[in-house]
C-alpha positions in Angstrom: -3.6 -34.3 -1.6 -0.7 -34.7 0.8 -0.9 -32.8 4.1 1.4 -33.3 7.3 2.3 -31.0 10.3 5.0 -30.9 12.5 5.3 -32.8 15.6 6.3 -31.2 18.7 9.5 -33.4 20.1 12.1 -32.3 21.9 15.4 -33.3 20.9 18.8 -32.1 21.2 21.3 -34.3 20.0 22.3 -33.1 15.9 24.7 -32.1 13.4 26.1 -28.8 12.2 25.8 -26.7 9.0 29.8 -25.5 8.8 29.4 -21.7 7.6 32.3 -19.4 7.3 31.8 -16.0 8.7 31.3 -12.7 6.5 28.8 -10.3 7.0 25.2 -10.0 5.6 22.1 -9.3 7.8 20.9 -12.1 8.8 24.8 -13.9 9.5 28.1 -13.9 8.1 27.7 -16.4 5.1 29.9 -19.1 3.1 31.2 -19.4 -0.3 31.8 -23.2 -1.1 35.3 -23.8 -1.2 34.9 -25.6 -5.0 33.2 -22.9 -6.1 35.3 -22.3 -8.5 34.6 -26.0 -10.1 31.8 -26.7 -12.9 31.5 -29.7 -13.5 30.7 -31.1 -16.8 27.7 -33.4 -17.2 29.1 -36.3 -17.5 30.7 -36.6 -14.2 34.1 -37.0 -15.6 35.6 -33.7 -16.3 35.0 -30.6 -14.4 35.6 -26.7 -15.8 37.7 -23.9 -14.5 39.2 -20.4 -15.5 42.5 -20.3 -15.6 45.1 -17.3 -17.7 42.3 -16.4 -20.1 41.2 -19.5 -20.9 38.6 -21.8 -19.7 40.1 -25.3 -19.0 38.6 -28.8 -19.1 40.2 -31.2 -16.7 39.4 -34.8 -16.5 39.5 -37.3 -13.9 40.9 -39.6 -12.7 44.4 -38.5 -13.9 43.4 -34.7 -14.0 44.5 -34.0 -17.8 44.2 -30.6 -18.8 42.7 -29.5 -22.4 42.1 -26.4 -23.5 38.3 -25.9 -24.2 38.2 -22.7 -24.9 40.7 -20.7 -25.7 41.8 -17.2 -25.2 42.0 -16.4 -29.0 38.4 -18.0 -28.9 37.7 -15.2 -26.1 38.9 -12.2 -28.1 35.9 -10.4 -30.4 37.0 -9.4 -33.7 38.3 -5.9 -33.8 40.3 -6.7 -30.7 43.6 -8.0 -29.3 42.5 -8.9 -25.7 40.5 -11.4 -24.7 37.2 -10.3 -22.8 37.1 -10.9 -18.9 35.0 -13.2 -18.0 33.7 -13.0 -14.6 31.1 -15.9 -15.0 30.4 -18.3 -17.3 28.1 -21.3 -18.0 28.8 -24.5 -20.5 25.9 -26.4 -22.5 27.1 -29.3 -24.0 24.3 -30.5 -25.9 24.3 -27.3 -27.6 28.3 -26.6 -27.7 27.7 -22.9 -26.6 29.1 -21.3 -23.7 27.6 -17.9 -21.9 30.1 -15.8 -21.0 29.5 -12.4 -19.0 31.9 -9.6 -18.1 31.7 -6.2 -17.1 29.6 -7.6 -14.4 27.7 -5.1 -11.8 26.5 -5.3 -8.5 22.7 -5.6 -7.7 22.3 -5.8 -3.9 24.6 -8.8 -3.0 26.1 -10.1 -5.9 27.0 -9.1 -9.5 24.5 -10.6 -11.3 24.2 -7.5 -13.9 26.8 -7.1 -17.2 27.4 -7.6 -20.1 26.9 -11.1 -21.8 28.3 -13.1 -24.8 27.4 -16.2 -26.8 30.3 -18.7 -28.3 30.1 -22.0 -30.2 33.4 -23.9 -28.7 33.8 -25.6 -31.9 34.3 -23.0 -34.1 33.0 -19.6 -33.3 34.3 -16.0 -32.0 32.5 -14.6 -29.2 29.2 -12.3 -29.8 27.8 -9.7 -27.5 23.9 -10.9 -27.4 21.8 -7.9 -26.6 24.3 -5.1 -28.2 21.5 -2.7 -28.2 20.4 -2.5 -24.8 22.2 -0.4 -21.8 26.1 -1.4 -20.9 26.7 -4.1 -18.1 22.3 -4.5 -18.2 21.7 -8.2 -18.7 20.9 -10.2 -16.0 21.0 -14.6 -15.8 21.0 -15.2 -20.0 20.2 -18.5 -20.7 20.2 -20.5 -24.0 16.9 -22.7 -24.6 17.4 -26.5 -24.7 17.7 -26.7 -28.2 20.4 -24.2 -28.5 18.4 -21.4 -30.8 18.1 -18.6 -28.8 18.9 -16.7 -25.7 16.8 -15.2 -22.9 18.0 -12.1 -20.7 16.9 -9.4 -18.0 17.5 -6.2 -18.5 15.7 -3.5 -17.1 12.7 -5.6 -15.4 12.0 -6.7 -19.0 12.6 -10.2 -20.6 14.2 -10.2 -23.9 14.3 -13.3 -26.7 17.9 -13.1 -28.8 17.9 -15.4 -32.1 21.2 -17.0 -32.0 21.4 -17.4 -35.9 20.0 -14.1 -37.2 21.0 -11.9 -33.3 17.8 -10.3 -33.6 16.2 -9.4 -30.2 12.4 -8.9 -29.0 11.0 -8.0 -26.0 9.3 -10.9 -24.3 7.7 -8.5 -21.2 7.8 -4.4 -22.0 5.7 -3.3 -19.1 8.4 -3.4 -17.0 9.7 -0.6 -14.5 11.4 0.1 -11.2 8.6 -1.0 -9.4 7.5 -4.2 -11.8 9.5 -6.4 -11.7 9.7 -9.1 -14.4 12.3 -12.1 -14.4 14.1 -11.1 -11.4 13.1 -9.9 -8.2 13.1 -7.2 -5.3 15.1 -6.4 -2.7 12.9 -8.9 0.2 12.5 -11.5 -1.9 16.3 -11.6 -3.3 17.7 -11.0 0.2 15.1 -13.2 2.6 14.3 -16.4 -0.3 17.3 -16.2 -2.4 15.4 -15.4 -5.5 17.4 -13.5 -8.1 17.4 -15.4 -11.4 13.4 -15.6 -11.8 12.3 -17.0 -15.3 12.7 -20.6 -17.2 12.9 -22.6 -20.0 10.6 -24.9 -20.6 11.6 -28.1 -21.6 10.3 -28.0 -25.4 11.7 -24.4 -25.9 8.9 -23.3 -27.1 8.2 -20.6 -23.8 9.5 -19.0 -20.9 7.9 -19.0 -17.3 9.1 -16.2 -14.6 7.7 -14.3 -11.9 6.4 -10.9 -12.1 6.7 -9.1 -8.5 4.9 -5.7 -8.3 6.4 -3.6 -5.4 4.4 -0.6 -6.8 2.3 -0.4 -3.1 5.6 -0.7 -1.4 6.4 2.0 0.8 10.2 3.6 -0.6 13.1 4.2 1.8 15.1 7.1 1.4 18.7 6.5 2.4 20.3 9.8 1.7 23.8 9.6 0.1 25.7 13.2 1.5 29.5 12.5 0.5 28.7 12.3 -3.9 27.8 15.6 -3.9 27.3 19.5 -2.7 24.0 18.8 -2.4 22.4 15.7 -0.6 20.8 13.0 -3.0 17.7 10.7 -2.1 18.3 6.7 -3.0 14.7 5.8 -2.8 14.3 2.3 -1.9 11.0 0.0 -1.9 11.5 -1.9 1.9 8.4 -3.5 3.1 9.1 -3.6 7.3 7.6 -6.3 9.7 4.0 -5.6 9.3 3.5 -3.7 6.1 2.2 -5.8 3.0 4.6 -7.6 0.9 4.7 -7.1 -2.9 2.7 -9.3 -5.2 3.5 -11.8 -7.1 2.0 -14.2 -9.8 4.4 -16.3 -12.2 3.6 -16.1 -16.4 4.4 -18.2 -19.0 5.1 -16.5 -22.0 4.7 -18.0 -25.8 8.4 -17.3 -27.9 6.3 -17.1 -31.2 2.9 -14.9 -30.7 4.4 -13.2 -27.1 1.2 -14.3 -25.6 1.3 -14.3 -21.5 -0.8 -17.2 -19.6 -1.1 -15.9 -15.8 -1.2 -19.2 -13.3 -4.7 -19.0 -11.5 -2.4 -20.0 -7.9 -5.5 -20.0 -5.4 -5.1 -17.0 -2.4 -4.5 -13.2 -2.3 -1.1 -12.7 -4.2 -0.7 -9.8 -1.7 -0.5 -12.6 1.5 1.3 -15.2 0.0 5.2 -15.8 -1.5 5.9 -17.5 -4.7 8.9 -19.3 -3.9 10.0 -21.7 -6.2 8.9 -22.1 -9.6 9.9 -24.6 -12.4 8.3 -26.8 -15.4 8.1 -30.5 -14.5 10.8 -32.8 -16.1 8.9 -35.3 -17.0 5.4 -33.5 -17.8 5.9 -30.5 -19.0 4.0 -29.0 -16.7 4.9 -26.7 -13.6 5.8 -27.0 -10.0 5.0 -23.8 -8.2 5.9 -23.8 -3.9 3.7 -21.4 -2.4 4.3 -20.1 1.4 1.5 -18.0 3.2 2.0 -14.4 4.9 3.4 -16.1 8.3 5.2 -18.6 5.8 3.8 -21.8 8.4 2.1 -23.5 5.3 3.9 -24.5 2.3 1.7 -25.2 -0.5 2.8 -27.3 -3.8 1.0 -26.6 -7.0 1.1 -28.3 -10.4 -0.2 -25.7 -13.1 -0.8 -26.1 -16.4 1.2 -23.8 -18.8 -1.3 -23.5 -21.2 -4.6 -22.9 -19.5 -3.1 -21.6 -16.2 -5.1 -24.0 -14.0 -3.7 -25.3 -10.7 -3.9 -28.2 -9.0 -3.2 -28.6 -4.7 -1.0 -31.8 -4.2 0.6 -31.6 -1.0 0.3 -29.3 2.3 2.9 -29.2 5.4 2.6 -26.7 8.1 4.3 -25.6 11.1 3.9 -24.1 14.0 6.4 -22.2 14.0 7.5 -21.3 9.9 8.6 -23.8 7.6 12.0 -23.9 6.2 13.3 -23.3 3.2 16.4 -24.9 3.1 18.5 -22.5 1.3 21.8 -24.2 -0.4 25.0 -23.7 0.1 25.9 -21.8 -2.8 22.8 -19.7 -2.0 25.3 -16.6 -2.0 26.5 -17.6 -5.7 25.2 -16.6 -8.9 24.6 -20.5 -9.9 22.0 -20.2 -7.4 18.3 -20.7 -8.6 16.3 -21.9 -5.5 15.2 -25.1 -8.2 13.3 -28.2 -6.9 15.1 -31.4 -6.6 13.8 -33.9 -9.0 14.2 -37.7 -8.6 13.9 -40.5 -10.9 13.8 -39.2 -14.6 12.1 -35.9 -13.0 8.3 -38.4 -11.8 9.4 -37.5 -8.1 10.6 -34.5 -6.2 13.5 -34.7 -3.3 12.0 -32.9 -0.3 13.0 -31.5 2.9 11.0 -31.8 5.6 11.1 -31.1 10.2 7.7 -33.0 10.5 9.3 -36.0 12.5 11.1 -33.6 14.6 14.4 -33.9 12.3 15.4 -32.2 9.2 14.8 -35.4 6.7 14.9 -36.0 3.3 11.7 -37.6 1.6 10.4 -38.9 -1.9 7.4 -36.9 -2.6 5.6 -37.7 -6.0 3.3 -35.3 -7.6 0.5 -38.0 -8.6 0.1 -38.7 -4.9 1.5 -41.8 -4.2 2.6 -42.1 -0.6 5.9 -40.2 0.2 8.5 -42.4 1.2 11.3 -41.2 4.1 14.8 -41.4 2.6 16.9 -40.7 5.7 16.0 -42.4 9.2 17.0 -41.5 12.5 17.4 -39.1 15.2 19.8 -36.2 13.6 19.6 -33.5 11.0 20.3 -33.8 7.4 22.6 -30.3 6.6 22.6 -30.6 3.1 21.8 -32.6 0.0 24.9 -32.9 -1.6 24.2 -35.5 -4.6 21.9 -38.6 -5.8 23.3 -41.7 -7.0 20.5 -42.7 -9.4 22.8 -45.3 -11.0 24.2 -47.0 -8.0 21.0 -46.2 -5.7 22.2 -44.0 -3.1 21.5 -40.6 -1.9 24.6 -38.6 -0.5 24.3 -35.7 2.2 26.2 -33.8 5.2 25.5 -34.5 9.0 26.9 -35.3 12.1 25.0 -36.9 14.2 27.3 -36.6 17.3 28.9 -33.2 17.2 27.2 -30.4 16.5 30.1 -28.1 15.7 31.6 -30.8 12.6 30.2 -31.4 9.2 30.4 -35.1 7.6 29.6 -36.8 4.2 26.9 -39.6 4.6 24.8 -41.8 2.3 21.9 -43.5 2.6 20.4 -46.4 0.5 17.5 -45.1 -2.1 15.9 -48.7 -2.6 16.0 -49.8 1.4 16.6 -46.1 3.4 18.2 -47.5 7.1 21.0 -46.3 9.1 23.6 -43.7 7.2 26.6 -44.6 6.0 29.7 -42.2 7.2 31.5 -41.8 3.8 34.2 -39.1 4.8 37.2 -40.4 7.0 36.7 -41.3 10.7 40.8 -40.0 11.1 39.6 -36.3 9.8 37.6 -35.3 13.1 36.5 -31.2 11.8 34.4 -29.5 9.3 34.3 -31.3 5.9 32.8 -29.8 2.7 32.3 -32.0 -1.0 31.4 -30.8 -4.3 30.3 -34.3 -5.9 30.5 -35.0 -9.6 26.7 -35.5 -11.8 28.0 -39.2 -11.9 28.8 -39.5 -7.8 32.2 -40.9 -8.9 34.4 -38.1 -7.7 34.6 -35.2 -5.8 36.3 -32.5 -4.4 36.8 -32.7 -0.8 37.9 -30.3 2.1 38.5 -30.0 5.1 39.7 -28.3 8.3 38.9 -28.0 11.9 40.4 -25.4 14.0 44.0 -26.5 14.5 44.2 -27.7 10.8 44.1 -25.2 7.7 42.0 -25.6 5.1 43.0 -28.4 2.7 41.6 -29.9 -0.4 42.0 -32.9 -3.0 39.8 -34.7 -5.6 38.9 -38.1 -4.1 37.0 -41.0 -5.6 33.7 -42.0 -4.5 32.1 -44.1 -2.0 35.6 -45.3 -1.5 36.9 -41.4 -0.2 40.4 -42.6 -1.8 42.3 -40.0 -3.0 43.0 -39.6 -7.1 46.6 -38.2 -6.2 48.1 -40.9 -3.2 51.4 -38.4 -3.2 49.4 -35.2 -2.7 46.3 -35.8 -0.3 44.7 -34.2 2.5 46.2 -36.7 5.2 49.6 -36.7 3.4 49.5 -33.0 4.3 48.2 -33.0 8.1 51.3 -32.7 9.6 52.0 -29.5 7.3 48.6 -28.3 8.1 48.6 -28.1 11.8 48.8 -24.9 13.7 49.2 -24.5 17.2 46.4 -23.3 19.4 44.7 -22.6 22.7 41.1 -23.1 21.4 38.9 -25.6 23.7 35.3 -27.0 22.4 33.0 -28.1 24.8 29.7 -27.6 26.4 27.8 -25.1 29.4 24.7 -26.7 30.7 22.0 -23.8 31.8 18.7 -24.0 33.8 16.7 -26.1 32.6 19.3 -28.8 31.7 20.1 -27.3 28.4 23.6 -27.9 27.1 25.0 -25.3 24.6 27.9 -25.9 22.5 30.9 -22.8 23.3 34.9 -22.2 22.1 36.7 -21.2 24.1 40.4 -19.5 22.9 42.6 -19.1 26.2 45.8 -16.7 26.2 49.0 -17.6 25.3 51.3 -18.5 28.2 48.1 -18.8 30.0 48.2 -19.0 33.8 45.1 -20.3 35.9 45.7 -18.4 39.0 45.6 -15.5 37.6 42.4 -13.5 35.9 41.8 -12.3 32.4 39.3 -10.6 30.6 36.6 -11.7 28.4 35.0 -11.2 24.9 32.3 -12.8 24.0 31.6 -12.8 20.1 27.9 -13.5 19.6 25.4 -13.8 16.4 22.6 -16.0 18.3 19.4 -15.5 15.9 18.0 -18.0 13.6 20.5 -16.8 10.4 23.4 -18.6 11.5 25.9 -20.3 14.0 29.1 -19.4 15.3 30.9 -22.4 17.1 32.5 -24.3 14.2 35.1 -26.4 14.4 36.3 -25.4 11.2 40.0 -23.5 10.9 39.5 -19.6 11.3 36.1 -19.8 12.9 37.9 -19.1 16.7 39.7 -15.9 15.0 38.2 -12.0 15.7 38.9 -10.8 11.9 38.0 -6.7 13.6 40.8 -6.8 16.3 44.2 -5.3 15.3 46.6 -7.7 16.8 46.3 -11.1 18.4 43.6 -11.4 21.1 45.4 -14.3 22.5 49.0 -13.1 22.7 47.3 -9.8 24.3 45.9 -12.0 27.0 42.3 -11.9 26.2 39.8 -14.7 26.8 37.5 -15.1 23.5 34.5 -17.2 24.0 31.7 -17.7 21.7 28.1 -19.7 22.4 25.5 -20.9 20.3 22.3 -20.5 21.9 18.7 -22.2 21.2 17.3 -20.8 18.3 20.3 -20.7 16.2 20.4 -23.0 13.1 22.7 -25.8 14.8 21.5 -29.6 13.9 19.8 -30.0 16.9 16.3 -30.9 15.8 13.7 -28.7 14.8 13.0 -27.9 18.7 16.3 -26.5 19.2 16.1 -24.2 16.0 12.2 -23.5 16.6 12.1 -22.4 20.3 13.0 -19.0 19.5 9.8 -18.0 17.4 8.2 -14.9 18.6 11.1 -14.3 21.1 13.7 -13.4 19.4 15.3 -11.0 21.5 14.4 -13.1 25.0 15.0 -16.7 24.5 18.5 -16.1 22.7 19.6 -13.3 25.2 18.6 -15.5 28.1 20.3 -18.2 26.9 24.0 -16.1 26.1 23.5 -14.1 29.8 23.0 -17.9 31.6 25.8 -19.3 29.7 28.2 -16.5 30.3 27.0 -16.5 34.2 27.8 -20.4 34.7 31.5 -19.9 32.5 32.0 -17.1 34.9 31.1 -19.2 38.0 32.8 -22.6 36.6 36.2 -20.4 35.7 37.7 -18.5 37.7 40.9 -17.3 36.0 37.6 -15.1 33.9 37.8 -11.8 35.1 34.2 -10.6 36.0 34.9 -6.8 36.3 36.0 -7.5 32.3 33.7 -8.9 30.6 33.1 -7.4 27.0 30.9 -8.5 24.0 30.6 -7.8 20.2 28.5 -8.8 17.6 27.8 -7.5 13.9 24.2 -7.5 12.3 22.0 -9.8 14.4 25.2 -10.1 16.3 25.0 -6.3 17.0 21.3 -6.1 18.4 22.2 -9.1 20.3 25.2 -7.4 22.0 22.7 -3.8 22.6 19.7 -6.5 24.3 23.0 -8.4 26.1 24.2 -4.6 27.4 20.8 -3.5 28.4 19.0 -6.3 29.7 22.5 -7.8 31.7 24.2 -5.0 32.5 25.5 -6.7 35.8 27.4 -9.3 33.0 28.4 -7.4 30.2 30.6 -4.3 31.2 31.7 -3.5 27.4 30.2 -3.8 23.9 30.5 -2.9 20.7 27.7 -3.1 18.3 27.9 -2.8 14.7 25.2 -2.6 12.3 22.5 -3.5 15.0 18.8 -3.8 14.1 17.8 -1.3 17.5 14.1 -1.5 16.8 12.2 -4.2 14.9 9.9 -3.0 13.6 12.1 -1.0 10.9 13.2 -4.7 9.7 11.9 -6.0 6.4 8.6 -8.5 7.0 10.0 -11.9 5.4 13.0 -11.8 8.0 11.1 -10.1 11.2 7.7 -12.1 10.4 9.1 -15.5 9.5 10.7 -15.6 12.9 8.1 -13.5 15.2 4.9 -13.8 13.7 3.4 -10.4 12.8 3.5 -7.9 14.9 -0.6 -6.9 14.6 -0.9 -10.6 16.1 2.1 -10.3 18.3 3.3 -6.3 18.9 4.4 -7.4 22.4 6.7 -9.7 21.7 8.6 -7.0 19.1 8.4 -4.7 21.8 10.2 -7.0 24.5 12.8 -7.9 22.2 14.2 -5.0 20.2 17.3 -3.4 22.0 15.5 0.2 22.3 12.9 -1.0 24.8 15.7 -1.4 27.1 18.4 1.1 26.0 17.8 3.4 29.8 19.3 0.1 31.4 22.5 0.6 30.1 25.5 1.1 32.7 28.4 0.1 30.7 30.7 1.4 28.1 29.0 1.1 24.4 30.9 1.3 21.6 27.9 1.6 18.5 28.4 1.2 15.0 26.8 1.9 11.7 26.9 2.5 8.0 24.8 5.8 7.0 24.0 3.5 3.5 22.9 0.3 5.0 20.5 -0.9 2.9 19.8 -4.0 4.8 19.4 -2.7 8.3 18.5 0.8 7.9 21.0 3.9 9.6 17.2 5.0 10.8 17.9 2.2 13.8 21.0 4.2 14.7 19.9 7.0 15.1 16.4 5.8 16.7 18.8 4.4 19.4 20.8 7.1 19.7 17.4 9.5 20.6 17.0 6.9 23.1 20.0 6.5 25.1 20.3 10.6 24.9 16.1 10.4 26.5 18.0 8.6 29.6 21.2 10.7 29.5 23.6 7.9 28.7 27.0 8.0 28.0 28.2 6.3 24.7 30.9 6.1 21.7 28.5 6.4 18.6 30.8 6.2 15.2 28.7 6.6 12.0 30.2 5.4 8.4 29.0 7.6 6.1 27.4 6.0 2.6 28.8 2.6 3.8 26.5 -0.7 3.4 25.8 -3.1 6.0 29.1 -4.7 5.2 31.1 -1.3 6.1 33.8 -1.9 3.6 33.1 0.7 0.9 35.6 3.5 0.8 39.2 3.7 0.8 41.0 3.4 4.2 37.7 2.0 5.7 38.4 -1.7 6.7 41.6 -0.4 8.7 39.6 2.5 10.0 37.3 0.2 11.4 39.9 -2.6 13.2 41.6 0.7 14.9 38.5 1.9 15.8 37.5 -1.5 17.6 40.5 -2.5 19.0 41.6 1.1 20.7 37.9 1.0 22.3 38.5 -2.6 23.6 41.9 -2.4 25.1 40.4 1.0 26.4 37.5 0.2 28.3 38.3 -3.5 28.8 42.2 -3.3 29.2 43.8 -6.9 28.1 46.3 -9.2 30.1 46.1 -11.0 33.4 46.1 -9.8 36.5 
């Protein structure tokens, strides 16, 4: 058995994970820009939808075929060709997955209706014809192209592919038991939504079984449907109240016979995170994280008897990292292991040298070998080179606020190898072909838009030399007032800030402020990517209306600054982060003085929002105006894999929940406060607004509260809503902190 903890260094020099900004709790997330590429398996070709038809394009000269067409995508007994909203490509088997009709379940439609085609010569047939409309949820076909497995209504079904007859795999399912997909914590906190596998003989399927049946239900109460109110019941386990169970099961395709995996610990205190049979074994990987998710635990189970087997231990003490991808907010997205050389070794993340760095870990305990060396973060994995030996990834080991393809040598790891172009100082992004041989490459910083191009690989030359990113730069370049640079606070810590000055700005004269903050562990907000210095709420251009919009990433936020930097926050989220914004602002204040200081507004959405409510109440000397939107007021109403990954739990630590939720301090507020919220949030409950509305009415306070009713955490439900909301936030701003200079 491995076992390693993680040292206590500080460091502050590291790279950046680029994120573009929409709303979800925890942070605005990002969509890869090639998410709309597959690529094929040999490296060569890649997959796209395009007028009904799904199109194979291969490189280097891009030729288009027609793989399948969109006669091939019209069912018999119909003209029209389905819609397909997502589909998948096996090309051992020569079958494609296609799903339409798809629903939403919580974030993402991962619910519809699917079909199965062979490309060669088949029509498209609906698998599952019997079950409920738009019900099947992440169909697969097994390796050897017989059948299909589904979801649909917490119960795993088995389709035969030659005779379309279907059997329940699992048919205890209900609301509340959960088999092959997951709940609301576990989908929204681990990115778990697809939750059963293949294994590799086709011969059974492994998933997780989560029973939320002790979970205490939320009612969110939906008034505007109907005369009469209606109760959406939903099971939310809050910092401090157990988490569901759950145990993985591998089920036999022939008899239906369920082997339970004997996982040592109390299934009630621990998370089954990852799950998936072993390449080259046949066995199974299983990650386990405890309660406080500060041990990570790797198992190897047998699939037949259900024994496991301890082979490696890493702890923290803080929580340990997942690592979630960057498609994390796709549908593609299965939270899977990382397997090395012909599936003997697993690719592993890992803060223990005070870095986030890659390793080779082996699961017959041979020593682990460290894959990248030095003092900076790996962002992301982005490919391995098996062939050619090397291992491909983001960083940027000198600016925290830019992304940058690397490699590193597999056979002699030493000092990375900067792949993407030294000339292209900004955000870069790659989607890398199986092979490593091409990829698609963008890039933008904040006065160049968003630009992409297939280029080859490790030589970054572009496939098209007429049509290429730095061909276009001229094209792409946008004039601009934003400044990046850095505000050092007691204690000799240096935090990263934009700055976007007025147009026709004059330095004698003084202009208000906004600060636009996020500052929790979820995600950053100074990015010098294009669009990142823009407020998407404010009706009109802040700049041309003479506004000063500044943004700060504080300690505690995921930046690539070491594990230190990102880990400093536990158990004071609310203090550390708040400190850190309030000492920032004060020295920008002091070092500029064309910043007004009787102007000085804030905003923030989600985590953003409670940080503008602690920001308003605990620095009400700072902050004169804020508008909060969506803001977790108390935190104890948060769910417990968020709130307790990041604070401990609150029987161990109630204090520390106490000193940072917003409603501790709510009687300190002497500004004007502008609060926000969606009455069908089911991420961060309307029960915090109107807990912090009690509040500031118990200390008489004056405030703008503006309720959306039945809207989500994302407030964009509803027709009219979007532009409701942008009036609504930029008449309070130029209101109560008027723009221009004076």
């Amino acid at each position: 058995m491995l076992k390693i903890s993680t040292s206590q260094k500080l460091n502050l020099k590291g790279i950046i994970l680029a994120i573009t900004v929409i709303m979800v709790l925890a942070v605005p997330v990002s969509y890869s820009q090639s998410s709309h590429i597959k690529w094929a398996d040999d490296g060569n070709s890649y997959y796209t939808l395009k007028n009904d038809q799904i199109i194979k394009y291969t490189l280097p000269g891009n030729l288009e075929t027609t793989l399948i067409s969109g006669e091939q995508l019209t069912p018999e007994k119909s003209t029209i060709p389905i819609e397909v909203s997502y589909y998948s490509i096996n090309e051992k088997t020569g079958k494609a997955l296609l799903m339409t009709k798809s629903k939403k379940v919580w974030r993402l439609n991962t619910r519809g209706d699917y079909w199965i085609l062979d490309i060669k010569s088949g029509k498209p047939e609906q698998l599952g014809r019997n079950l409920p409309p738009s019900s099947l949820m992440f169909a697969k076909t097994s390796p050897d192209g017989k059948y299909a497995a589904y979801v649909s209504g917490n119960n795993i079904y088995l389709e035969d592919l030659s005779t379309h007859e279907v059997k329940p795999l699992t048919t205890d399912g209900t609301v509340t038991l959960i088999n092959g997909t997951f709940d609301w914590a576990y989908e929204e906190e681990f990115f778990c939504r697809d939750g059963f596998r293949w294994s590799n003989d086709s011969r059974s399927v492994a998933f997780w079984q989560i029973d939320a049946g002790s979970i205490k239900k939320f009612n969110m109460i939906n008034t505007t449907d109907s005369i009469y109110p209606q109760l959406i019941p939903l099971e939310y386990p809050v910092a401090g109240e157990d988490p569901s169970s759950a145990r993985i099961g591998v089920v036999s395709i022939t008899d239906g016979r369920i082997t339970w995996m004997k996982i040592p610990g109390d299934p009630v205190q621990n998370y089954i995170v990852r799950m998936e049979f072993i390449p080259s074994t046949g066995n199974m990987l299983i990650q386990q994280l405890n309660r406080k998710q500060n041990i990570s635990r790797l198992f190897i189970s047998d699939p037949v008897t259900g024994e496991a087997k301890l082979i490696f231990e890493e702890s923290d003490k803080a929580w340990v990292d997942l690592i979630p991808g960057e498609n994390s907010y796709s549908i593609d997205y299965t939270n899977n292991f990382t397997w090395m050389n012909g599936g003997r070794d697993i690719l592993w993340t890992s803060e223990k040298d005070g870095w986030n760095h890659l390793y080779q870990l082996s699961p017959e305990g041979k020593p682990e070998r460290l894959l990248t060396i030095g003092d900076y973060d790996v962002i992301s994995l982005k490919n391995i080179d098996s062939k050619s030996g090397y291992l491909y990834f983001m960083a940027s080991p000198e600016n925290a606020t830019q992304n940058y393809l690397y490699r590193t040598s597999l056979k002699k790891p030493g000092k990375p190898e900067l792949v993407s172009p030294l000339s292209l100082k900004g955000t870069h992004n790659y989607s890398i072909s199986p092979n490593s041989k091409f990829a698609w490459h963008t890039f933008s910083n904040h006065f160049t838009r968003r630009s992409s191009e297939f280029i080859s690989l490790p030589d970054h030359k572009p496939l098209n030399p007429d049509d290429n990113i730095i061909s276009r730069l001229d094209s792409l370049k946008v004039s601009t007032t934003t400044e990046y640079s850095r505000v050092t606070i007691p204690g000799n810590i240096e935090l990263d800030y934009m700055m976007v000055k007025p147009g026709n700005f004059d330095p004698s004269k003084k202009y208000p402020v906004l600060f636009y903050v996020y500052t929790e562990p979820a995600g950053t907000t100074v990015k010098d990517a294009f669009g990142a210095d823009q407020n998407y709420l404010y009706n009109g251009d802040l700049s041309a209306d003479g506004y000063v919009y500044i943004s700060i990433d504080n300690r505690g936020t995921p930046a690539p600054k070491g594990r230190e930097w990102r880990k400093s926050i536990y158990r004071k989220i609310g203090q550390i982060n708040i400190s850190d914004q309030a000492m920032a602002a004060t020295e920008l204040l002091k070092a500029n003085s064309f910043l007004d200081p009787d102007r000085v507004a804030v905003w923030g959405w989600s985590g953003g929002g409670t940080a503008t409510l602690n920001l308003m109440f605990q620095y009400p000397e700072i902050y004169k105006t804020g508008i909060s939107i969506a803001a977790v007021g108390y935190m104890f109403t948060y769910d417990n894999i968020y709130q307790e990954r990041y604070m401990g739990l609150p029987q161990e630590n109630r204090v520390d929940y106490i000193k940072g939720s917003p409603i501790t301090h709510a009687g300190n507020l002497k500004g004007n406060l502008l609060y926000i919220h969606g009455t069908g949030d089911d991420n961060v409950h309307y029960q915090n607004a109107e807990m912090l509305v009690n509040e500031l009415i118990k200390y008489k306070k004056i405030f703008q509260f503006m309720p959306y009713p039945n809207r989500t955490h994302g407030i964009s439900e509803g027709e009219g809503t979007t532009e409701h909301l942008q009036a609504l936030y930029t008449d309070y701003l130029r209101k109560n902190c008027p723009p221009g200079p004076r």
